[in-house]
C-alpha positions in Angstrom: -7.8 -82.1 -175.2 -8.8 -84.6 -172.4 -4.9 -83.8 -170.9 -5.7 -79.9 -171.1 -9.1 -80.3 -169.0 -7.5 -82.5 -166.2 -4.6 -80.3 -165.7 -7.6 -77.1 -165.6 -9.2 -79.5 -163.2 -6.8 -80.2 -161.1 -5.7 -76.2 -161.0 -9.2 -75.5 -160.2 -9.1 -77.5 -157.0 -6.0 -75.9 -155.4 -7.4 -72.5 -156.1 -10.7 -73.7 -154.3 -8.2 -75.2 -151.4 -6.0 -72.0 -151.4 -9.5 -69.9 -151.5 -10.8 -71.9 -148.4 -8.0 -72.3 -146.0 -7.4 -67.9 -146.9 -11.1 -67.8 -145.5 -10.1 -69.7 -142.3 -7.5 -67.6 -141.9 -9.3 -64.6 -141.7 -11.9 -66.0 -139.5 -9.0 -67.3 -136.8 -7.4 -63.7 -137.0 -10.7 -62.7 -136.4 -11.4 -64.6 -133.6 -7.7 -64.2 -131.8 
């Protein structure tokens, strides 16, 4: 159980990573 809620954890945080550094992407196409 506690293995199955780290590794959801820790796939949580790269989406949020992926999700943020997409967004800054967009906003430095934008800007260019």
């Amino acid at each position: 159980m506690i293995e199955i809620k780290k590794t959801t954890t820790k796939t949580y945080k790269v989406r949020q990573i992926v999700r943020n550094f997409c967004k800054f992407d967009e906003e430095f196409r934008r800007i260019r």
